[in-house]
N, C-alpha and C positions, 0 to 999 in steps of 0.2 A: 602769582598764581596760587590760587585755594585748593589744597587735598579735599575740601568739605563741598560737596555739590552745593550750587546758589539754588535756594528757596524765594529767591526773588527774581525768578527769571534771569533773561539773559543766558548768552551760551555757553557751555562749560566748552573749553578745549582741554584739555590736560591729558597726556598718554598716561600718569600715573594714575589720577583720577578713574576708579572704576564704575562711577557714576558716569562719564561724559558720555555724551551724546555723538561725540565725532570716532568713525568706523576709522579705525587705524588697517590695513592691509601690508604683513609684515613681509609678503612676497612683491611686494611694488615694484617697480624697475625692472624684475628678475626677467630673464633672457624668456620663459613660459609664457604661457596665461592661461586664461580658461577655457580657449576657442583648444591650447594644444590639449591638454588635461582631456578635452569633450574628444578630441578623436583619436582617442587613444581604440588601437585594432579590434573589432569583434571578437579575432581569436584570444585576445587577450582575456577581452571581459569573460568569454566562453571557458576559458583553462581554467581560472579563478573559480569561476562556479560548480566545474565541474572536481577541483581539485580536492573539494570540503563532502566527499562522499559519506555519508550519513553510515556511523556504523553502533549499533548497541551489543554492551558485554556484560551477560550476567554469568552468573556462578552457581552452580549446583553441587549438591554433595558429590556428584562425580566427578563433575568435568566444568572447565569455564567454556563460555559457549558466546561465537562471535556472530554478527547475523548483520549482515551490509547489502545496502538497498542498492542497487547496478540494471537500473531497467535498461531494455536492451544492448547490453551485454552480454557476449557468447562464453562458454567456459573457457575458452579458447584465447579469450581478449585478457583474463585475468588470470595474476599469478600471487600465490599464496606461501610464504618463505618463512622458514623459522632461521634467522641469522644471530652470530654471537652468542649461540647458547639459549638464551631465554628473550628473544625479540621477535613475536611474532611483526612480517611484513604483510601488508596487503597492497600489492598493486595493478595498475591497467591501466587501458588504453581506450576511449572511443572516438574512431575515426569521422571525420567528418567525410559528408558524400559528396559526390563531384556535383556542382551546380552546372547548372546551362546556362548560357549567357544570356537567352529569353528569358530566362523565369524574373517574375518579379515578386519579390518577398515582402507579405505583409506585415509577417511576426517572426520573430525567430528569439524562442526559447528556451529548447533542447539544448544543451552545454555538451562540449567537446571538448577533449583533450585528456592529458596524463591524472593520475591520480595516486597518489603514496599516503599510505596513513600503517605509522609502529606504534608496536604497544609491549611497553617492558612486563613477561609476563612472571607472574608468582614462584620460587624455588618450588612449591608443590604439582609445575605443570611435567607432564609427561611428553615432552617436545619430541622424541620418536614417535611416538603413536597421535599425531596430529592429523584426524581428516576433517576434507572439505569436501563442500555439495554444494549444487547451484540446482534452484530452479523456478522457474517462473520471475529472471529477477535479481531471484535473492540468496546471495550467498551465504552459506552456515558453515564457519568452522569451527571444528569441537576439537578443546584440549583438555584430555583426561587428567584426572590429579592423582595422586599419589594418596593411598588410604591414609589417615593419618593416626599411627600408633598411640596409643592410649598409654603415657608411660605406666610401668608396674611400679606396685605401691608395697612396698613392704613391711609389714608390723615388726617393728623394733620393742623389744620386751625391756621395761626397765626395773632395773634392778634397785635394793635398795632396801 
């Protein structure tokens, strides 16, 4: 067997050969397949989609400022935790709706399920004075920071 692909035709087999033409499948045999892999639960795929909730965090001279996209989602459904000191949590919940056993579904979209995303925040955050607001949506929460002292500068006179 040749590590160098043939330029003369014929067929390469070789597993080492990264040229060969023949498709190696390293789950062969395995107790799986693709038919199991393909039916894997709705709610599954749905918690997954909905687990990666889009959140942006910028910073101002004030305050760092969170803002998370939760369309229809209630205040109600969401909980917003400063744990350990310097971890803001954001988490929730959307509940999926009871089906009828009639309805027959074209498309289905909309992601359900739990959703957790932390973010270690800066010694400058002011973790008591943490609020949140929801609306239309969209969560905003503002963590104020601590002014940050200018050290003093003292003229040392030198002598000599």
């Amino acid at each position: 067997m040749s590590l160098i692909p043939s330029i003369f035709g014929g067929r390469r087999s070789n597993v080492v050969d990264p040229f060969s033409l023949d498709l190696w499948d390293p789950f062969q045999g395995f107790p799986f397949s693709n038919t199991t892999i393909a039916n894997v639960s709705n709610a599954a795929r749905e918690t997954s989609a909905f687990a990666n909730a889009r959140i942006d965090w910028k910073e101002t001279p004030e305050a760092h400022v969170f803002k998370a996209d939760l369309p229809g989602l209630k205040k109600e459904e969401v909980k917003v935790e400063v744990e350990e000191g310097q971890v803001l949590q954001i988490s929730g919940e959307r509940s999926r709706k009871q089906e009828e056993k009639n309805d027959k579904w074209h498309l289905v979209e909309r992601s359900s399920g739990q959703f957790l995303r932390r973010f270690r925040l800066p010694e400058n955050a002011k973790v008591d004075q943490v609020k949140a607001s929801m609306e239309n949506g969209v969560l905003t929460v503002t963590v104020p920071k601590e002014k940050v002292k200018k050290p003093d500068v003292k003229a040392i006179e030198i002598s000599g």
